[in-house]
mmJSON file of the N, C-alpha and C atoms, coordinates in Angstrom:
{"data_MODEL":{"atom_site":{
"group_PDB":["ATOM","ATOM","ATOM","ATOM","ATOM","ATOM","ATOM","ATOM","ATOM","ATOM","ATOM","ATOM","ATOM","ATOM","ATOM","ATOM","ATOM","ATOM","ATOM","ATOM","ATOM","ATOM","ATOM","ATOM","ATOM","ATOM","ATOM","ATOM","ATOM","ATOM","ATOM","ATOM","ATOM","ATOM","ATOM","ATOM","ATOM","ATOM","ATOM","ATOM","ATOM","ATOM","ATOM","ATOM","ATOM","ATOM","ATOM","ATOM","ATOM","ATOM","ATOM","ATOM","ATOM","ATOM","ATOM","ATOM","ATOM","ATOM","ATOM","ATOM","ATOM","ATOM","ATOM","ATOM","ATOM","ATOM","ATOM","ATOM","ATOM","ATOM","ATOM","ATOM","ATOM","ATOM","ATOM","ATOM","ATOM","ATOM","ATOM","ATOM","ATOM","ATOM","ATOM","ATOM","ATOM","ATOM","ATOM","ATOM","ATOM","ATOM","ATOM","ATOM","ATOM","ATOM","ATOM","ATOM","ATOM","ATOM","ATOM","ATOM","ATOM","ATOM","ATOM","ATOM","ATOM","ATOM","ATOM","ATOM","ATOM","ATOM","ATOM","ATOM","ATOM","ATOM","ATOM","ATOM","ATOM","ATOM","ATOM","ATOM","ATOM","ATOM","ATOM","ATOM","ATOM","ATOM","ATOM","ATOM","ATOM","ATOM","ATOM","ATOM","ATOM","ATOM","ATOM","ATOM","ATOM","ATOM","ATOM","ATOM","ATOM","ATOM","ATOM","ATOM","ATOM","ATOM","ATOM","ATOM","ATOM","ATOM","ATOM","ATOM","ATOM","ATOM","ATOM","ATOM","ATOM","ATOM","ATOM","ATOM","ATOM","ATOM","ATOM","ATOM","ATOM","ATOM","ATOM","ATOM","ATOM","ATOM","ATOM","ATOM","ATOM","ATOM","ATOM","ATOM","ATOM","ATOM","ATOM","ATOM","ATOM","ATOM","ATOM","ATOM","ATOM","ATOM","ATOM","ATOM","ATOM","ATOM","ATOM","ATOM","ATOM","ATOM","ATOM","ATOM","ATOM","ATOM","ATOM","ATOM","ATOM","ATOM","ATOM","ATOM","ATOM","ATOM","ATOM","ATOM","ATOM","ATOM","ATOM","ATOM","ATOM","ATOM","ATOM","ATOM"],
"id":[1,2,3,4,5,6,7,8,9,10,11,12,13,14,15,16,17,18,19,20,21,22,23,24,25,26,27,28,29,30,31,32,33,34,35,36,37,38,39,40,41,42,43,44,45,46,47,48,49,50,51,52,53,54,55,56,57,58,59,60,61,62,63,64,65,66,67,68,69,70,71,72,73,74,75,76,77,78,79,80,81,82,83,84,85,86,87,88,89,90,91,92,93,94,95,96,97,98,99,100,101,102,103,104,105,106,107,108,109,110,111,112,113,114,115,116,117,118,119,120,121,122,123,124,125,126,127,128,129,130,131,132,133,134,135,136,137,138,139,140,141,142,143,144,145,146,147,148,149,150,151,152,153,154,155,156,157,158,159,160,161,162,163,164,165,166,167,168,169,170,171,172,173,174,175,176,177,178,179,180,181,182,183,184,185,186,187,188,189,190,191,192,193,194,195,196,197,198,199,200,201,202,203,204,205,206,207,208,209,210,211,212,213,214,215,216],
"type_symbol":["N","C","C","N","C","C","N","C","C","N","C","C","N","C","C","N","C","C","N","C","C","N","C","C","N","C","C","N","C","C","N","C","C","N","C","C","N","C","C","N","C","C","N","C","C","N","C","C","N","C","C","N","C","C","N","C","C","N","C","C","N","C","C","N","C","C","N","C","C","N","C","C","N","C","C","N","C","C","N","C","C","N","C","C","N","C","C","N","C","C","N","C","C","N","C","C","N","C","C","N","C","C","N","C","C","N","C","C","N","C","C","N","C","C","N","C","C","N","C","C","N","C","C","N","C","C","N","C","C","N","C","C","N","C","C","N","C","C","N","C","C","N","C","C","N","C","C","N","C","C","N","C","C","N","C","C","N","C","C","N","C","C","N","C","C","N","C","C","N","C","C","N","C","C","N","C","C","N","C","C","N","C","C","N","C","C","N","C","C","N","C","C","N","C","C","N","C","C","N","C","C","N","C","C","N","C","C","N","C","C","N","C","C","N","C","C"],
"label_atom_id":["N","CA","C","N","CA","C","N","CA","C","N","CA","C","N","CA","C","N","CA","C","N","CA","C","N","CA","C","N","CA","C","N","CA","C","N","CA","C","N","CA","C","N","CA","C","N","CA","C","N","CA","C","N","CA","C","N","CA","C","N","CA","C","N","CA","C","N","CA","C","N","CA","C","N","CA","C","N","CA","C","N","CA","C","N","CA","C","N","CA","C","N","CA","C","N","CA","C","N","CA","C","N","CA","C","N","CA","C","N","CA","C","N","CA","C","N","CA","C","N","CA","C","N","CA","C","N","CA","C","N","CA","C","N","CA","C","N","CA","C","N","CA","C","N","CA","C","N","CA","C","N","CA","C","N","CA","C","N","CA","C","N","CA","C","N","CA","C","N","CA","C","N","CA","C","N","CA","C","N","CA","C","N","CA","C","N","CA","C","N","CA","C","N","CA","C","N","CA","C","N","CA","C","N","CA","C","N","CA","C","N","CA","C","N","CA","C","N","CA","C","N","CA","C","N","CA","C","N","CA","C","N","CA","C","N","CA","C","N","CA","C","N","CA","C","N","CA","C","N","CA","C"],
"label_alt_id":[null,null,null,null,null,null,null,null,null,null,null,null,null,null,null,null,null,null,null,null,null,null,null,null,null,null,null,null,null,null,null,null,null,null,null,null,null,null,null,null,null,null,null,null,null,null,null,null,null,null,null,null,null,null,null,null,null,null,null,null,null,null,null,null,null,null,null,null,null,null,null,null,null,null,null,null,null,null,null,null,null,null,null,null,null,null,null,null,null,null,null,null,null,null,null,null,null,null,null,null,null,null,null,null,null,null,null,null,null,null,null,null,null,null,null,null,null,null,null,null,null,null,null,null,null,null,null,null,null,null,null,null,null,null,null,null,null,null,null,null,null,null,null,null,null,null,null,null,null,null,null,null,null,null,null,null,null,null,null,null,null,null,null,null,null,null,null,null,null,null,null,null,null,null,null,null,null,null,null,null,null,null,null,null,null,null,null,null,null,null,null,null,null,null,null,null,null,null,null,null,null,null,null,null,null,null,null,null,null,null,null,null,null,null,null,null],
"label_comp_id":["UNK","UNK","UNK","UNK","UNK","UNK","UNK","UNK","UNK","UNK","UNK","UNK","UNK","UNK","UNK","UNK","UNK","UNK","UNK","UNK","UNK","UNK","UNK","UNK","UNK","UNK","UNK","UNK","UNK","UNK","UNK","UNK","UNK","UNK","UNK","UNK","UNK","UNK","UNK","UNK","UNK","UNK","UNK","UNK","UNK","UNK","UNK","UNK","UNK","UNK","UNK","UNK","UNK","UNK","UNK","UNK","UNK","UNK","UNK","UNK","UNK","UNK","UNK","UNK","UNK","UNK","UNK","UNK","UNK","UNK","UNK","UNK","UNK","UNK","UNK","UNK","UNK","UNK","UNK","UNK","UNK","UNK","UNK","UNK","UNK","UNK","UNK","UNK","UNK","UNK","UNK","UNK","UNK","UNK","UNK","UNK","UNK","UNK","UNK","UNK","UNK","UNK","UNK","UNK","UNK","UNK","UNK","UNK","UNK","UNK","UNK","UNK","UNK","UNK","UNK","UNK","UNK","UNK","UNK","UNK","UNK","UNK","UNK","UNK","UNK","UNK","UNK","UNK","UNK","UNK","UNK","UNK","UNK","UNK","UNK","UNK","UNK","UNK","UNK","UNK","UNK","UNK","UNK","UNK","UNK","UNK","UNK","UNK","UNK","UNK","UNK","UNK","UNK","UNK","UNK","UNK","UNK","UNK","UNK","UNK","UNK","UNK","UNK","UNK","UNK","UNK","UNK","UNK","UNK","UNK","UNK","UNK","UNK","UNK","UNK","UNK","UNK","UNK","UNK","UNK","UNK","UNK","UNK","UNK","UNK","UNK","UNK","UNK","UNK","UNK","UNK","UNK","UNK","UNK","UNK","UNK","UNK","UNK","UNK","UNK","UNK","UNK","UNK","UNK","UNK","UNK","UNK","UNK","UNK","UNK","UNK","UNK","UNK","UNK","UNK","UNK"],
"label_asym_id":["A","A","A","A","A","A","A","A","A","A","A","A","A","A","A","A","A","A","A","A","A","A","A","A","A","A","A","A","A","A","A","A","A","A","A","A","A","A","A","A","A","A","A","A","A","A","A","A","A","A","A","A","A","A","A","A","A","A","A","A","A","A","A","A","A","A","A","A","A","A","A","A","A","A","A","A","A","A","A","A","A","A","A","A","A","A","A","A","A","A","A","A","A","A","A","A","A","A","A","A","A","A","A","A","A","A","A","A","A","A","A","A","A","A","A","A","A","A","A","A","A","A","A","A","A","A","A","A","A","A","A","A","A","A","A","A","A","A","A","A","A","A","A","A","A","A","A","A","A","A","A","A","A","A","A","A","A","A","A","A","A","A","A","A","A","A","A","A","A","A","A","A","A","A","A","A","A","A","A","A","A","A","A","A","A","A","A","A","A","A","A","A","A","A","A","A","A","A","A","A","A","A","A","A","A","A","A","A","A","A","A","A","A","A","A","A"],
"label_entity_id":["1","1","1","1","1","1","1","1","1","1","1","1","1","1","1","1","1","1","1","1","1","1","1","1","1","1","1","1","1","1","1","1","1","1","1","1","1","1","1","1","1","1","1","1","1","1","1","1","1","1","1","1","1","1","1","1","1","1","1","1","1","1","1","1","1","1","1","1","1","1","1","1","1","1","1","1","1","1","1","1","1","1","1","1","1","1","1","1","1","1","1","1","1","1","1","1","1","1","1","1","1","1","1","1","1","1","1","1","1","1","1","1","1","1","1","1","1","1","1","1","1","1","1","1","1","1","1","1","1","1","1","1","1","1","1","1","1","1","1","1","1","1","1","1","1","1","1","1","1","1","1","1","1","1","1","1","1","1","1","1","1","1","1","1","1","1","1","1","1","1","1","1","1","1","1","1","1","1","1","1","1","1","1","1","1","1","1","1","1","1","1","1","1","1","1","1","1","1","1","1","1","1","1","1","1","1","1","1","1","1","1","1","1","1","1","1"],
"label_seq_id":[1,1,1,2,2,2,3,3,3,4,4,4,5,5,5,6,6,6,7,7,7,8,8,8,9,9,9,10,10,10,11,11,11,12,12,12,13,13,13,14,14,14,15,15,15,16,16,16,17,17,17,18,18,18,19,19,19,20,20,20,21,21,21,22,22,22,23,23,23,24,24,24,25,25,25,26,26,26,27,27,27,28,28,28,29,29,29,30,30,30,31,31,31,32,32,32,33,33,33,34,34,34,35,35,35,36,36,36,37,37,37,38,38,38,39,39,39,40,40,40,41,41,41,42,42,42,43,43,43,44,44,44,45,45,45,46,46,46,47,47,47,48,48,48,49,49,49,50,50,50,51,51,51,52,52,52,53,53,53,54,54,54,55,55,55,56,56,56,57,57,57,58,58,58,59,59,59,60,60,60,61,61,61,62,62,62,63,63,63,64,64,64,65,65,65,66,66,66,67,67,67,68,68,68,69,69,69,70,70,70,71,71,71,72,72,72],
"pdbx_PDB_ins_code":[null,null,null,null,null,null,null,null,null,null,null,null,null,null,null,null,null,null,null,null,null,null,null,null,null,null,null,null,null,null,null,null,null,null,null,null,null,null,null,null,null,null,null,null,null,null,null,null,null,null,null,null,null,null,null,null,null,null,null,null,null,null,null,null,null,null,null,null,null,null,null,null,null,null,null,null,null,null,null,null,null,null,null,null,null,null,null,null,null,null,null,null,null,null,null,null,null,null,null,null,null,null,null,null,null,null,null,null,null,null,null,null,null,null,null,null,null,null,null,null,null,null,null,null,null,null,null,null,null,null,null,null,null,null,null,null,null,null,null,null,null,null,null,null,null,null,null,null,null,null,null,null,null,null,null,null,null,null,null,null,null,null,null,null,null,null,null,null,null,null,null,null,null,null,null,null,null,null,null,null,null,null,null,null,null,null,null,null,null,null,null,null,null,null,null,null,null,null,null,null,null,null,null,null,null,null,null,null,null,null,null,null,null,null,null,null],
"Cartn_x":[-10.257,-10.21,-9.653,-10.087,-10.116,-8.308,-7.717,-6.531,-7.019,-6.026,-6.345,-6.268,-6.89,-6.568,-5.201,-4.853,-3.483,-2.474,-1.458,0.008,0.879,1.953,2.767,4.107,5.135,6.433,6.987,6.087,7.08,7.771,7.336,8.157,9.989,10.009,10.979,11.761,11.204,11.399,12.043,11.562,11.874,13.537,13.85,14.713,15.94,15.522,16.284,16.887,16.054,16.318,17.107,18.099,18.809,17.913,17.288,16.261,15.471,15.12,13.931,12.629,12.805,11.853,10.516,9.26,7.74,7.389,8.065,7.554,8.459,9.376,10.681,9.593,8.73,7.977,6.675,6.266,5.069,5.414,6.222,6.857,6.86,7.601,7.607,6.247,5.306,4.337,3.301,3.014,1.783,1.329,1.322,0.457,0.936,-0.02,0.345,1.271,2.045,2.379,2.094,0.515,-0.275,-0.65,-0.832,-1.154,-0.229,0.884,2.054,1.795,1.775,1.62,0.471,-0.661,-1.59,-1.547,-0.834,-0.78,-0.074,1.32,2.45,1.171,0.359,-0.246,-1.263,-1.441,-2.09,-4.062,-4.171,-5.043,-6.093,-5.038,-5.704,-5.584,-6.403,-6.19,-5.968,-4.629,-4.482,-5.41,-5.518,-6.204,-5.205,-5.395,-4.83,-3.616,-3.942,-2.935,-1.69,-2.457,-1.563,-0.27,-0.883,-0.33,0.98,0.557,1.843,2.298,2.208,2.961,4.43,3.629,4.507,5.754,5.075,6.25,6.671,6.4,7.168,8.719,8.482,9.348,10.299,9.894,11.03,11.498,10.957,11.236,10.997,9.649,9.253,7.839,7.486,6.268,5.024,3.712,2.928,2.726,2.771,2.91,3.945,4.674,5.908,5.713,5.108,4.871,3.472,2.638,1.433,1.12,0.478,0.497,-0.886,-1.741,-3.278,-3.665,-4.046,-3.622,-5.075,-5.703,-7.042,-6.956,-8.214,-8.294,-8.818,-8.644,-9.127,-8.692],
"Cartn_y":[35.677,34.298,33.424,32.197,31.523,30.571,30.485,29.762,28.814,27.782,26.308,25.094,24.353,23.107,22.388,22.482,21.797,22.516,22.385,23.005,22.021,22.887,22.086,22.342,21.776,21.683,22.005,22.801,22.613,23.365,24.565,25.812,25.442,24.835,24.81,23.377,22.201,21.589,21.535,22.871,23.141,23.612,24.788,25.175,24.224,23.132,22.037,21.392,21.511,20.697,21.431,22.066,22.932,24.099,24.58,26.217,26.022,25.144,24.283,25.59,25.985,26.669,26.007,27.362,26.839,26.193,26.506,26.336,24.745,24.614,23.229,21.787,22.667,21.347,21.404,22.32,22.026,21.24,21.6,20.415,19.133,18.909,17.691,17.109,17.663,17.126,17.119,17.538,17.861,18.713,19.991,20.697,22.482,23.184,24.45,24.898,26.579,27.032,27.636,27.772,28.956,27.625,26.568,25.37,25.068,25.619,25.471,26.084,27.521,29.065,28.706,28.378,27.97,27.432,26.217,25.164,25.854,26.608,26.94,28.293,28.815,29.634,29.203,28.278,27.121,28.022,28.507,28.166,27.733,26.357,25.079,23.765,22.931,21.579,20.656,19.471,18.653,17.604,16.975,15.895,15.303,13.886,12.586,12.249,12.381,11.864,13.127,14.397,15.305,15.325,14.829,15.28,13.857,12.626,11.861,12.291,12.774,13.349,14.086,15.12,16.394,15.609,14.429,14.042,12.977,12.25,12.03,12.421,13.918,14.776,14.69,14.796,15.357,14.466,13.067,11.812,11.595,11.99,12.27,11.399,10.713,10.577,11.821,11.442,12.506,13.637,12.273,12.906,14.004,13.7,14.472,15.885,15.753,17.094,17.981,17.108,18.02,17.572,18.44,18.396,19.06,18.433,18.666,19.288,20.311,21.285,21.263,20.161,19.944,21.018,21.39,21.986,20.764,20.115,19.187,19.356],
"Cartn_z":[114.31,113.847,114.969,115.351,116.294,115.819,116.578,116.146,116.054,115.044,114.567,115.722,115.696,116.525,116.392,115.052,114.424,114.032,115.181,114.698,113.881,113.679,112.511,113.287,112.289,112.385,110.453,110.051,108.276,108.474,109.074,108.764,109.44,110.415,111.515,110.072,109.883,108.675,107.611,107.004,106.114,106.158,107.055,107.031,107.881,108.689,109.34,107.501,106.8,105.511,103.807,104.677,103.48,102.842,104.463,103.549,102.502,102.97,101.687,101.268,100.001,99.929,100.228,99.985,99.827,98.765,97.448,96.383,96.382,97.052,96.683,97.181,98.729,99.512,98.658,98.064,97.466,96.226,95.606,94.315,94.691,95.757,96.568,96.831,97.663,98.061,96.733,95.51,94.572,95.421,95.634,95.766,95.489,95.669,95.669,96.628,96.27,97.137,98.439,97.45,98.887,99.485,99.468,100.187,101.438,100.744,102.13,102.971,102.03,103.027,104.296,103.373,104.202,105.289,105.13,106.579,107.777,106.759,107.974,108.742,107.788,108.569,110.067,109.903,110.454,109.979,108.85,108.059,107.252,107.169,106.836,107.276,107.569,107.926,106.505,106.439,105.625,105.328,104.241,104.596,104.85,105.64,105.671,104.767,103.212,102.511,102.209,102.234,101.845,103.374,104.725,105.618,105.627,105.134,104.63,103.987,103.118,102.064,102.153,102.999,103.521,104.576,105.651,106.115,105.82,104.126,103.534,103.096,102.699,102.741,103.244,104.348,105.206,106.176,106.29,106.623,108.088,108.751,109.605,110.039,110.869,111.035,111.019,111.007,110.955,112.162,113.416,114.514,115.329,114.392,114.445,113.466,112.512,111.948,112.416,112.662,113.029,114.492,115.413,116.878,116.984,117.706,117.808,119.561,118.924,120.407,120.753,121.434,122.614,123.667,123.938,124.998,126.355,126.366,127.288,128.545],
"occupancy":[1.0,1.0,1.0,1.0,1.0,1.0,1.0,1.0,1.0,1.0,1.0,1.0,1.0,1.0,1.0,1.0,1.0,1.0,1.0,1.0,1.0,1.0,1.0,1.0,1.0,1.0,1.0,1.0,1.0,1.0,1.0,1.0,1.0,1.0,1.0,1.0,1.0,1.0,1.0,1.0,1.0,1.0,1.0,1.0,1.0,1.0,1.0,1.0,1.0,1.0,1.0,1.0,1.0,1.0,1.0,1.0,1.0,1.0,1.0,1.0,1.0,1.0,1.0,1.0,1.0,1.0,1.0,1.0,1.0,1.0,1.0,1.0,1.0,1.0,1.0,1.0,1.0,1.0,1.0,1.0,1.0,1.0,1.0,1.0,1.0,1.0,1.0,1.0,1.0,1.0,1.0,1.0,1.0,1.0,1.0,1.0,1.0,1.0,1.0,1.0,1.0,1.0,1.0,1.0,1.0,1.0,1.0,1.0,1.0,1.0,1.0,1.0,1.0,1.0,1.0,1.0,1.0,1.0,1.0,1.0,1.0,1.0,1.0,1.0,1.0,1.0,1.0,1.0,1.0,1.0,1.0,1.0,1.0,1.0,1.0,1.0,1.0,1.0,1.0,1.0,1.0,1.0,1.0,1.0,1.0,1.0,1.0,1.0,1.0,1.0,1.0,1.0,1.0,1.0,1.0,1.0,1.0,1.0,1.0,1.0,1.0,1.0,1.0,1.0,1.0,1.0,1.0,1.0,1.0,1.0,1.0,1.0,1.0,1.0,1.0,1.0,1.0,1.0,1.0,1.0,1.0,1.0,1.0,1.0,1.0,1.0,1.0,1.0,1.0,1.0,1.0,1.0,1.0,1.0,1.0,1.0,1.0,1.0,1.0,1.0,1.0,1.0,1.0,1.0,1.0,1.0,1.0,1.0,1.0,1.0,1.0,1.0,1.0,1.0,1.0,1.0],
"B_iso_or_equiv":[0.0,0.0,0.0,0.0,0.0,0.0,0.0,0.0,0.0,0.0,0.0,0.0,0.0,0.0,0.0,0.0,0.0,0.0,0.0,0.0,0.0,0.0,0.0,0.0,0.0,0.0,0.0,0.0,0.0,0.0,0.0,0.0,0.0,0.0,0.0,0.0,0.0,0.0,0.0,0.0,0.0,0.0,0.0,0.0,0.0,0.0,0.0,0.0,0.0,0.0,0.0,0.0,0.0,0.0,0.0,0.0,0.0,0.0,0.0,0.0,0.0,0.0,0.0,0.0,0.0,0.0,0.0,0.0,0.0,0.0,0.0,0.0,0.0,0.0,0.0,0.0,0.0,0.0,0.0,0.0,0.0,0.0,0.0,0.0,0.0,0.0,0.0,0.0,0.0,0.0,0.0,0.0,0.0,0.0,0.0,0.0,0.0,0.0,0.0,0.0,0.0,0.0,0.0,0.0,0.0,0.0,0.0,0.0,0.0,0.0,0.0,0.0,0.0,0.0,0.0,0.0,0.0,0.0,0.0,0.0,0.0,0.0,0.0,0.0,0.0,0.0,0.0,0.0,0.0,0.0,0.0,0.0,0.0,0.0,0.0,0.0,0.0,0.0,0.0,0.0,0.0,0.0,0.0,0.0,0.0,0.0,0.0,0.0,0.0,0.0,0.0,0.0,0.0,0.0,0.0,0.0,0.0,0.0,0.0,0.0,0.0,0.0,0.0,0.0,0.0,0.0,0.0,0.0,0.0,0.0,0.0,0.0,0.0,0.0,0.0,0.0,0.0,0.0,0.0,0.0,0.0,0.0,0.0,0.0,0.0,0.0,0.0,0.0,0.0,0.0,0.0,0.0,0.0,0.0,0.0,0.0,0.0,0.0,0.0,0.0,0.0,0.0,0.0,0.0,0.0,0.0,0.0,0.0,0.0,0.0,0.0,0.0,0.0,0.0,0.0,0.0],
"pdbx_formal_charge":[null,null,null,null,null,null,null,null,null,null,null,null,null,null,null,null,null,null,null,null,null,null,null,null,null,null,null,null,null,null,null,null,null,null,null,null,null,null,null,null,null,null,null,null,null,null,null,null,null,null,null,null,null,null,null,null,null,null,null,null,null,null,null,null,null,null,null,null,null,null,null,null,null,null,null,null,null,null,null,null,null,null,null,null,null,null,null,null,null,null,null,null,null,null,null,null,null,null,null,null,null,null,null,null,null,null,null,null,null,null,null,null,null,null,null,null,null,null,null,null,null,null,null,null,null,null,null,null,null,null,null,null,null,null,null,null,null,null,null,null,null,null,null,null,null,null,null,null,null,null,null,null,null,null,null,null,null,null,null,null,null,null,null,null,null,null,null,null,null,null,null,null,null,null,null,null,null,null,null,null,null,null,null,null,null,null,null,null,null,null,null,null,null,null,null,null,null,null,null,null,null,null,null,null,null,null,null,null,null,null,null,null,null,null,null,null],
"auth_seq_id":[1,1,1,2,2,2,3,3,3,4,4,4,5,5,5,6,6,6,7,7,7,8,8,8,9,9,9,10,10,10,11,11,11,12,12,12,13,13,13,14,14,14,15,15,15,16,16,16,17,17,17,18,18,18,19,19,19,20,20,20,21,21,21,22,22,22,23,23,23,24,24,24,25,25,25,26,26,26,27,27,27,28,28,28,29,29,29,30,30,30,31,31,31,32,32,32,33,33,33,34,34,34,35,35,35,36,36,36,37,37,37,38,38,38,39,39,39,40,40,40,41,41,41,42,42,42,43,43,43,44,44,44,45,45,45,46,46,46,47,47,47,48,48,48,49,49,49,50,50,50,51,51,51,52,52,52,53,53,53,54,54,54,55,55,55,56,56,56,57,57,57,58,58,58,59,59,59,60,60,60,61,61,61,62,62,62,63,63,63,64,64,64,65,65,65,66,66,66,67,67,67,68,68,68,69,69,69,70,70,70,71,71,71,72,72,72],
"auth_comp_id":["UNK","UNK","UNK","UNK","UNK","UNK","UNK","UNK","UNK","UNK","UNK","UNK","UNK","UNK","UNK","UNK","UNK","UNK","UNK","UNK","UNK","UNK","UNK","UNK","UNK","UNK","UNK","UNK","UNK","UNK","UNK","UNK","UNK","UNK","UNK","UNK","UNK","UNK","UNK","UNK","UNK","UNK","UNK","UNK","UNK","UNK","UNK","UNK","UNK","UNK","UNK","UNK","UNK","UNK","UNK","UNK","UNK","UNK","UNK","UNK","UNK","UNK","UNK","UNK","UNK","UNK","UNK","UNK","UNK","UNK","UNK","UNK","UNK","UNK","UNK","UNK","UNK","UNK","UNK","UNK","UNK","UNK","UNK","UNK","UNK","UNK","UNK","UNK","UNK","UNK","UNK","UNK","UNK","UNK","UNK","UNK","UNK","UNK","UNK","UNK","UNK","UNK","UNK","UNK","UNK","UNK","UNK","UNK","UNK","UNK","UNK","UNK","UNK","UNK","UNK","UNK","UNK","UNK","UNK","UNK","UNK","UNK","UNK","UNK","UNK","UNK","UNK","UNK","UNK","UNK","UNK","UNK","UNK","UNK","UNK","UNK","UNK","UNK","UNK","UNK","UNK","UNK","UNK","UNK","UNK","UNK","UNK","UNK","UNK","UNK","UNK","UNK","UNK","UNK","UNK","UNK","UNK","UNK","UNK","UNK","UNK","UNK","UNK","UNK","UNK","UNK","UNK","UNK","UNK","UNK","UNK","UNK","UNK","UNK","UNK","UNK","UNK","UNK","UNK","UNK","UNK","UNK","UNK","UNK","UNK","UNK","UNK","UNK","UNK","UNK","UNK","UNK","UNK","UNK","UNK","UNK","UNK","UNK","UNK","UNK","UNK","UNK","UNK","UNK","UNK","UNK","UNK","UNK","UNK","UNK","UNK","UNK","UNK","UNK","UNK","UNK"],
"auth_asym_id":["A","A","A","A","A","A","A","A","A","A","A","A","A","A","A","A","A","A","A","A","A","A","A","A","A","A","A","A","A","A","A","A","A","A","A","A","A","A","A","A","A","A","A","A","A","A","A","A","A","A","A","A","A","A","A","A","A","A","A","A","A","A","A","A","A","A","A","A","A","A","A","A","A","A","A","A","A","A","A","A","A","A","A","A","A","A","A","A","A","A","A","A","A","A","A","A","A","A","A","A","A","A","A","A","A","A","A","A","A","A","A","A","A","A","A","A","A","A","A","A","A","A","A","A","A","A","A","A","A","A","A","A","A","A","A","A","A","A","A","A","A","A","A","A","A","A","A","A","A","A","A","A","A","A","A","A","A","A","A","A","A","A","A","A","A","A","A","A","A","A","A","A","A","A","A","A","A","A","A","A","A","A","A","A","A","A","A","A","A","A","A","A","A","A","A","A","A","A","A","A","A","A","A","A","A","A","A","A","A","A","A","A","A","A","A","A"],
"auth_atom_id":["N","CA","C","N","CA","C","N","CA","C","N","CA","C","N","CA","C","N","CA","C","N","CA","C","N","CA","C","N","CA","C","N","CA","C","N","CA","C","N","CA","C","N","CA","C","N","CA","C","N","CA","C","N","CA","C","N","CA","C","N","CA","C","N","CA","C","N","CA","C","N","CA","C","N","CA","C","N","CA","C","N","CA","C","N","CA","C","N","CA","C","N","CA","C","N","CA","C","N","CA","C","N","CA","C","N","CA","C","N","CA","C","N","CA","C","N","CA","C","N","CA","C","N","CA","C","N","CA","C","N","CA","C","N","CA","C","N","CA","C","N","CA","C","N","CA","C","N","CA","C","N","CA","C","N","CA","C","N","CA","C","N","CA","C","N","CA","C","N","CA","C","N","CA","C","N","CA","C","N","CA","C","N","CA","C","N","CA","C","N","CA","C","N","CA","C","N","CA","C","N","CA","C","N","CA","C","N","CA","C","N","CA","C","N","CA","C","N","CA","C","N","CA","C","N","CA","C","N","CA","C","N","CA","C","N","CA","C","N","CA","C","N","CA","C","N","CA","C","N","CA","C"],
"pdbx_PDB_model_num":[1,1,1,1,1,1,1,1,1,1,1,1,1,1,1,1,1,1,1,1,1,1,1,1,1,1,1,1,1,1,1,1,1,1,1,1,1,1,1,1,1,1,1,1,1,1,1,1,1,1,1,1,1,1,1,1,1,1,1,1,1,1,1,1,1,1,1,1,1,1,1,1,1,1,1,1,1,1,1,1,1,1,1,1,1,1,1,1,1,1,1,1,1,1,1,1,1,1,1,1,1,1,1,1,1,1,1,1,1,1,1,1,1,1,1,1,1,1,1,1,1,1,1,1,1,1,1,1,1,1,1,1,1,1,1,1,1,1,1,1,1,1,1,1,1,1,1,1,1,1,1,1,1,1,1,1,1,1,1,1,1,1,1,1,1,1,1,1,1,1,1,1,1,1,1,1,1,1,1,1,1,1,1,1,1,1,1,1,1,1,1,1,1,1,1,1,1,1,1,1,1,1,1,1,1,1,1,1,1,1,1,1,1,1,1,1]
}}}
């Protein structure tokens, strides 16, 4: 499987934020757990609103949580 274009920052996040469980940020954000699992796996790509969402959370810009790894 080809690694993702889009890295994250939840996992590192989460635990900056009182060991925030998976299931605590998915409560937070509306979504599943395996949705978390997913992303931190890098997985899955967010949409747009879910990816405010998440750094809603954690009081972060987007750019600051997800990092788009170009090969350019």
């Amino acid at each position: 499987m080809a690694k993702s274009e889009l890295s994250n920052e939840i996992r590192r996040l989460r635990f900056e934020h009182g060991e925030m469980t998976q299931q605590d940020l998915a409560d937070r954000a509306k979504v599943t757990r395996q949705t978390i699992i997913a992303l931190e796996a890098g997985r899955y790509v967010p949409s747009l609103l879910l990816a405010f969402r998440i750094a809603r959370v954690f009081d972060v810009t987007v750019d600051d949580l997800f990092h788009w790894n170009s090969k350019r």
